[in-house]
N, C-alpha and C positions, 0 to 999 in steps of 0.2 A: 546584532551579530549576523554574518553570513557568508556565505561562500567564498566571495571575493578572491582569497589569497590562497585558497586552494586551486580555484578554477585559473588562478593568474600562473602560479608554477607549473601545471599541466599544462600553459600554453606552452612554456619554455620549455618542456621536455618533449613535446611534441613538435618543437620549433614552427611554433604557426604565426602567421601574422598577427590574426586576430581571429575571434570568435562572436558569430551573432546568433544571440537567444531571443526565440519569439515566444517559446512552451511556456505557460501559467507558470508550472511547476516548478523549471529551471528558471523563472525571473524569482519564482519565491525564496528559492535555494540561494542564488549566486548575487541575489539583489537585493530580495526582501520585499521588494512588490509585491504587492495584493491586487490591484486593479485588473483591468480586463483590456488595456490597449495598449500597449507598447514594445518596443523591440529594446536588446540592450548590444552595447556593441563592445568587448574587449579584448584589450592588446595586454605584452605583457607589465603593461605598467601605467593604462591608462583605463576608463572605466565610463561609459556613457550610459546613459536609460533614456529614449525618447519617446517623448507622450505628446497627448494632445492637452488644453488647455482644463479638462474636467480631472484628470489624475496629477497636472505639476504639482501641486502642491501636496497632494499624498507622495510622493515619486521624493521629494526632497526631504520628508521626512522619514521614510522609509529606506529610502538606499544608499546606507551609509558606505563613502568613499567613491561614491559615483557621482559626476557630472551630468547634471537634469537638463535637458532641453528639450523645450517645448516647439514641436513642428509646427510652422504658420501655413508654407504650400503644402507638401509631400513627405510623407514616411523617408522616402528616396533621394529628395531635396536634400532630407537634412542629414542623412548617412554621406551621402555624396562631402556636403561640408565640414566635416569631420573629417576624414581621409586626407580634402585638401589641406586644409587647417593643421594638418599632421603632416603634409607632406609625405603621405602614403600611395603609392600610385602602381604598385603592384604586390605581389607576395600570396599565401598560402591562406583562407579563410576555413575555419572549419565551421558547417553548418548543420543546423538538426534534422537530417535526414529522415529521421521516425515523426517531425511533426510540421516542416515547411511544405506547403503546397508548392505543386507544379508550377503554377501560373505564378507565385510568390519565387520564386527558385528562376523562373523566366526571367521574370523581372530584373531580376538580379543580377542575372548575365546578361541583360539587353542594356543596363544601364552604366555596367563598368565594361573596360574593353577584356583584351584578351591576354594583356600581364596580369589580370585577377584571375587566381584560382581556389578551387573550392572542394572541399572532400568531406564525406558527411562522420560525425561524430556523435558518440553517445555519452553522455555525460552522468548516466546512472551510476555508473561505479564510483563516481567520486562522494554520489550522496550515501554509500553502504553502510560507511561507519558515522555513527551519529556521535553529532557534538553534544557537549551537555543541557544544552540549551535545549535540544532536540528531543534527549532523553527528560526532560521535567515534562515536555508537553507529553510524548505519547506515554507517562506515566498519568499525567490526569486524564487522556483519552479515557487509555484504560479503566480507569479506575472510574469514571461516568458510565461503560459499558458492563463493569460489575455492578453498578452498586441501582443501574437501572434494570439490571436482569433479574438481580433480590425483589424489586419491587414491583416485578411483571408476575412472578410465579405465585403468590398467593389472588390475582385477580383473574388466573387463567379457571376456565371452566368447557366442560364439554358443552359442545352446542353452539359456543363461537365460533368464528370463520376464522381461518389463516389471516387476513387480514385486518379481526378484530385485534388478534392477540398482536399482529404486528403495528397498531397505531398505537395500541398502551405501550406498547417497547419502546417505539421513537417517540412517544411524546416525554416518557418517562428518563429517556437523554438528552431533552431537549431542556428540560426541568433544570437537568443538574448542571447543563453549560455548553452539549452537543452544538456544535452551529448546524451540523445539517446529518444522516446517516453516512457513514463511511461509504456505501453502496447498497443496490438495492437489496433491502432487508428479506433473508430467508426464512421462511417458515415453511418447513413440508412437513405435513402428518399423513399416518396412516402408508397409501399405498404408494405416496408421493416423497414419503422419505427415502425411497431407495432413487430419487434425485439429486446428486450433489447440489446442482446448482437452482433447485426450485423456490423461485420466490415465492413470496406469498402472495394467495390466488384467495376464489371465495371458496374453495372446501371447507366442510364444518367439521370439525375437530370430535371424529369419536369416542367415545371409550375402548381405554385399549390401545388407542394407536401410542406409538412414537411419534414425535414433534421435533424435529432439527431446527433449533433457531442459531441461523449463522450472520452474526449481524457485526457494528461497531460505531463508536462518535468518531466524532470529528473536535479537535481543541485545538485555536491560531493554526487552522489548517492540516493538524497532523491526525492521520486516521489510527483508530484500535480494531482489533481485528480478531475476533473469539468465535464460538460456536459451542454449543452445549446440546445435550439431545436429552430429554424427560419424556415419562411415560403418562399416558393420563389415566389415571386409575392403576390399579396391581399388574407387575408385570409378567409374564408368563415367562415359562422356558427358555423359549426360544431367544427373546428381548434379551434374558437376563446372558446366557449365553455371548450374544453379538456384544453385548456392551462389555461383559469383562475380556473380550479378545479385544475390543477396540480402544479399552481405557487402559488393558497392559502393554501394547503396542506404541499409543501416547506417551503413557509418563517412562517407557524404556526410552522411544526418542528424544524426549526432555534431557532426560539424566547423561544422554552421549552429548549434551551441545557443550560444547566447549571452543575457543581459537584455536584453530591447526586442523579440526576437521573437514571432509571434503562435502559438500552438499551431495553427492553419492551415496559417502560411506553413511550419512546420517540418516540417508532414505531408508538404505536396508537394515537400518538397526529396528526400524519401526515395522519395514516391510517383509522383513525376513520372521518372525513372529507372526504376522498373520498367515503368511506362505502356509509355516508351519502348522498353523490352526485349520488349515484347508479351505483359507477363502484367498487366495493369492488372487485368484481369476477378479474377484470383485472389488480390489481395491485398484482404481482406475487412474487415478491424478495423484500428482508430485507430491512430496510430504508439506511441504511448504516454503515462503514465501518470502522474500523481506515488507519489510512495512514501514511508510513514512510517512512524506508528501501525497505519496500517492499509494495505492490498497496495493497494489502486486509492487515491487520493486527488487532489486538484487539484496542478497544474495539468492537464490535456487535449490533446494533440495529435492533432487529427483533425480533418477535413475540413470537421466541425461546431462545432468548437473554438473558445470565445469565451474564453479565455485567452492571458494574456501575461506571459511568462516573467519573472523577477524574480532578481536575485543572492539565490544561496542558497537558491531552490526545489530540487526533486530531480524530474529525469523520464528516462522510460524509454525507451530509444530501439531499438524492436523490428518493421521489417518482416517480411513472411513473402511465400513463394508458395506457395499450397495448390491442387494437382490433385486433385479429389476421389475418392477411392476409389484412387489410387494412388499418389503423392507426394507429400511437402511438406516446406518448413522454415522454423525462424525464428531471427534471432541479435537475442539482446540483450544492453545493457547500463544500467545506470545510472551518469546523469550528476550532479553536482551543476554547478547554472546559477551563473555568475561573469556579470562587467559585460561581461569581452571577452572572454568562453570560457567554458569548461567544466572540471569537473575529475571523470576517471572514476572511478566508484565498482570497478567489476568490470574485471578484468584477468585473466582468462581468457586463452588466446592464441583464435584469432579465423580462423586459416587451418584449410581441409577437415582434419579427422583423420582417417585411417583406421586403426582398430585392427587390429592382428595384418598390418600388411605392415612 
């Protein structure tokens, strides 16, 4: 199953000639490619994928409803022969402007004349709402990112490095079916948790700190996308404090996702709560995110957010409070959006841990 006959009606409503995809992502979406070489070119009622001779044979078992051909001279050659072979010889091309190079985009205008035209398109909104197909994978993502985070926390100890604790995490997704990390795996402790985005470096993990692991698998390509913050050892005042502002902020934005709300209104239901707690200044980035193909994708939950949620979108539902140079945390989860709720992806449990008490 794939895209195909979504991406074909948007050409018609956008009355385009044709559309040609080069992005990994959109060949995996609208094609089902996996391979690493080829272009795909469609109209609204015709469907090509051209490879060279190492993926034809993946390329025709993979892209159901598309016509495979394999290029003997040029990439350009055999776009060219298509067109003719269709008797296409001018019209409206929409191309991906977020991922075609210059010199690729030259090209393209050097080799058709000037009744071709072209205007660039984004194609992310059409992957928003997941099909079901879509939803069984980042249901196992998921569920490889829990059930290898159970398995990371009784081998954590002080005195490891951020990057010890982070090779037992991805090996331990790797175990249960991960193909690779959703993205580079975070672990901040200590004075580096008040870094949203801190990988894991060689800092050795003291007593006392807080540890932000913000990590996710990968399953047929579809990424999970969680983050959890534990204490090592008892936690103090202060800890206990941040965490129950940040984990009542979380599951209040959990409980507002629904279809019909605005990725705005959903920031402030989260953000308006910590305001009120008096760390507003320190919660920095959007509440969150949608999650697919790829780790960030539509829809947006932020301040700036001209999104609107939809049954069977997927988003991420992750505030923080970041002290800088000295503390921070963040919890998240993914949801997939229903008409009158939600249904969570990650099931983690969600109260302070502290290891070794």
């Amino acid at each position: 199953m794939n895209g195909l006959h979504r991406l074909q009606q948007y050409i018609k409503d956008q009355q385009l000639t044709g559309v040609i995809i080069i992005s990994p992502t959109n060949l995996h979406y609208f094609a089902g490619f996996t391979g690493t070489e080829a272009f795909a070119f469609i109209t609204d009622n015709k469907a090509y994928i051209v490879t060279d001779f190492r993926y034809t044979e993946q390329a025709m078992n993979q892209c159901e409803g598309y016509t495979v051909i394999q290029y003997s001279t040029t990439v350009m050659d055999a776009f060219v022969d298509i067109l003719n072979e269709h008797h296409i010889h001018e019209g409206l091309f929409g191309v991906e402007g977020k991922y075609m190079p210059v010199d690729t985009y030259e090209l393209l205008c050097d080799t058709l004349d000037e009744r071709f035209n072209f205007t660039s398109i984004n194609l992310a909104t059409l992957r928003a709402v997941k099909r079901d197909d879509e939803l069984i994978y980042m249901r196992e993502a998921a569920r490889i990112g829990d059930e290898a985070f159970a398995a990371l926390l009784p081998q954590l100890k002080v005195g490891m490095t951020e990057n010890d604790a982070r090779i037992i995490l991805e090996s331990e997704m790797l175990k249960r079916g991960s193909e690779e990390p959703s993205f580079a795996t975070i672990v901040a402790s200590g004075h580096r948790s008040s870094m949203p985005h801190g990988v894991a470096s060689d800092k050795i993990i003291e007593e006392g700190d807080f540890v932000t692991f913000d990590f996710g698998a990968v399953y047929k390509g579809y990424h999970s996308d969680m983050t959890r913050t534990i204490v090592m050892g008892k936690a103090n005042e202060e800890q206990k404090e941040l965490y129950a502002i940040v984990l009542e902020a979380q599951q209040r934005g959990v409980n507002a996702v629904k279809a019909g709300i605005s990725g705005k209104e959903l920031d402030e239901v989260s953000r308006s709560y910590i305001r009120e707690k008096g760390y507003g200044s320190a919660f920095h980035h959007g509440l969150g995110h949608g999650v697919g193909l790829d780790i960030h994708e539509q829809p947006t939950a932020s301040p700036k957010s001209d999104s609107t949620l939809e049954h069977n979108m997927i988003i991420t539902i992750e505030p923080g409070i970041y002290l800088s140079g000295k503390i921070g945390l963040r919890i998240e989860d993914s949801v997939i959006v229903k008409t009158d709720g939600y249904e969570l992806l990650t099931h983690s449990p969600k109260e302070l841990i502290e290891i070794g008490v």
